[in-house]
C-alpha positions, -999 to +999 in steps of 0.1 A: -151+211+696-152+170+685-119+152+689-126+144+649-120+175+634-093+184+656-075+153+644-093+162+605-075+199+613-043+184+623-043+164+591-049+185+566-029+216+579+000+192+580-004+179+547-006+218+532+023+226+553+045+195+544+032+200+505+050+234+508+081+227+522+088+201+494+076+216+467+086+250+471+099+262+438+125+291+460+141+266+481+126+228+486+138+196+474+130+202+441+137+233+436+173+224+416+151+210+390+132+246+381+138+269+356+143+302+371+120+324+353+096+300+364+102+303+403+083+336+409+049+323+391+049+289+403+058+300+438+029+325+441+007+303+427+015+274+452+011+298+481-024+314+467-039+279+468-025+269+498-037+299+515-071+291+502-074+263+513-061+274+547-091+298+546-113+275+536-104+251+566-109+279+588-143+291+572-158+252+576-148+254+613-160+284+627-192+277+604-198+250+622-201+265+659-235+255+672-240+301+677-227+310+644-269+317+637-255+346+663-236+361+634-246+379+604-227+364+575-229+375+542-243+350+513-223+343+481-251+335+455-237+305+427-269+302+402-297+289+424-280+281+452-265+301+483-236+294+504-225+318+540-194+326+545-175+338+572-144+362+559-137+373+594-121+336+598-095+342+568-079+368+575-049+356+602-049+322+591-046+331+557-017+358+569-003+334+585+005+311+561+023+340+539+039+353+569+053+318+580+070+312+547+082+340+541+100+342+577+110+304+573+128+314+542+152+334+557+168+306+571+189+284+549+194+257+573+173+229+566+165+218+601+158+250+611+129+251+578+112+222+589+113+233+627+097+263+623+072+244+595+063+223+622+055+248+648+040+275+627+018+246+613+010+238+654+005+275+656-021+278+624-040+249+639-045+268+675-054+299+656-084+279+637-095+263+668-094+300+688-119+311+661-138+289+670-142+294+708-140+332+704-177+327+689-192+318+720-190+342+751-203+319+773-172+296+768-146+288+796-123+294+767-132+323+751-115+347+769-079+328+762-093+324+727-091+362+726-063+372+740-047+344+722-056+354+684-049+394+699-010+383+700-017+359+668-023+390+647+005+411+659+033+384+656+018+379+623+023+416+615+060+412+623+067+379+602+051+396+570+072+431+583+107+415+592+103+396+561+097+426+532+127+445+554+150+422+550+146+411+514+147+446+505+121+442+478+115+483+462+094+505+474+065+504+450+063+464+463+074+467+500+051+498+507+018+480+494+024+451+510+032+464+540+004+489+535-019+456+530-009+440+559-017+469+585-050+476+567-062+436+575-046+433+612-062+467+619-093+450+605-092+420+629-086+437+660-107+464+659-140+447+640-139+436+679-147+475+687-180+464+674-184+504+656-200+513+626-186+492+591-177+526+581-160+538+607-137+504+617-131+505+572-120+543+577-098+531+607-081+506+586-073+527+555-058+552+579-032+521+595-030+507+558-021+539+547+001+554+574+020+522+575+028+519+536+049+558+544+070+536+565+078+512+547+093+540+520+113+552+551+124+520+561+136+508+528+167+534+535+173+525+566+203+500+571+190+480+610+186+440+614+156+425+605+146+428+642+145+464+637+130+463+604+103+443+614+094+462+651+094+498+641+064+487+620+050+468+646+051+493+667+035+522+646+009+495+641+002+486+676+002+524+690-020+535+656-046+502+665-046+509+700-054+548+694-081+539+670-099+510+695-100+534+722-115+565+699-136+538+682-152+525+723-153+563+730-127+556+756-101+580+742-094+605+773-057+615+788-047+586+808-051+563+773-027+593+755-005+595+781+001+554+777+005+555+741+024+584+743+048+566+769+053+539+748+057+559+717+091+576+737+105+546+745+099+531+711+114+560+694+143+561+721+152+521+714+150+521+676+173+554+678+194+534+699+195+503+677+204+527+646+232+543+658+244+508+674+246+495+642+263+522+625+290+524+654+295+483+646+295+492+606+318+518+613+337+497+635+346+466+607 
């Protein structure tokens, strides 16, 4: 990848990043100059196009691999003339944008917002320029590519999880969103499986699904946002990691007996963590 668009990625991600941080109607510098009832709107708005245009960054990049001919993309048809796309290349950076502010926000120390803009906007830039190498197999850097958007997508899944836990939003909006979010990290990791389209879109409505009945349980449950946002994570990872191996045919005892390990000690730490903090509830 050219030196020039890195520093082109660096620049506009920054300036998208920054644009949010200042404007935000919820909390940035301007925000004291907002009428309420008009926080909500504007503020989904904002992040819609921002996400956008995060996704259309990423789509021009991994568009312009040299071996993207390697990949079957689908055509959006505009009158007479036709344009490929490359939706695989939205999904994390445009979840990771959401998830970023949405974690950010849960901070009301200033600093500690434009900190965490900063290195979430480092982090959106890496996950753009994985894409990229994850395209060619032949690359010294396409294994770390992999392994690095693999962890991308689950630390995603807990900024967006943590997030809905601890604003306590009701169940009829914390249970799709949640539901969402599983459906389209179970999407990215296992269109790797290389299975059927039918099959990997079954897969993901069974995460999507399975998922959004957590998040009506965990709306009751009174844990940190630590908590909150693991126990989903979990389900997610054991659920993915269930589905890849059925998905590769390499479903057998020892990959059961794994997940089934770490399903144990999951269940045995979050049971832990709840009755911890009731005994400190109790306790003050």
């Amino acid at each position: 990848m050219r030196i020039d668009r890195i520093i082109t990625l660096v620049f506009l991600i920054a300036i998208t990043q920054a644009f949010l941080l200042i404007f935000d109607p919820a909390g940035g510098f301007f925000a004291t100059n907002i009428d309420q009832n008009l926080v909500f709107p504007l503020t989904v708005i904002i992040l819609a196009a921002l996400v956008l245009i995060t996704m259309g960054i990423a789509d021009a990049v991994v568009r312009s691999h040299p071996q993207i001919y390697l990949v079957k993309l689908p055509t959006l048809r505009l009158g007479r003339n036709k344009f490929e796309i490359a939706p695989f290349a939205w999904i994390i950076p445009g979840m990771l944008v959401v998830g970023s502010y949405l974690f950010i926000r849960l901070f009301a120390d200033a600093v500690v917002q434009i900190s965490g803009t900063i290195l979430f906007s480092l982090l959106i830039l890496l996950v753009v320029i994985a894409q990229y190498y994850s395209l060619g197999r032949q690359s010294r850097y396409y294994g770390w590519a992999v392994i690095g958007l693999n962890i991308t997508t689950y630390l995603t899944g807990f900024l967006i999880f943590s997030s809905v836990y601890v604003n306590k939003w009701r169940a009829f909006i914390s249970a799709p969103l949640i539901g969402l979010t599983g459906l389209l990290l179970a999407y990215e990791l296992l269109r790797q499986t290389r299975a059927p389209g039918g099959k990997v879109l079954t897969a993901c409505l069974i995460t999507g699904i399975i998922l959004g009945e957590v998040a009506f349980a965990l709306n009751y449950w009174a844990v940190s946002a630590l908590v909150g946002g693991i126990v989903p994570l979990l389900i997610c990872y054991i659920l993915i990691g269930l589905l890849q191996a059925h998905l590769t045919g390499n479903l057998n005892k020892a990959v059961l007996r794994e997940y089934l390990a770490v399903s144990v000690i999951s269940i045995a730490l979050v049971v832990w963590a709840v009755l911890a903090n009731i005994k400190l509830g109790s306790g003050s």
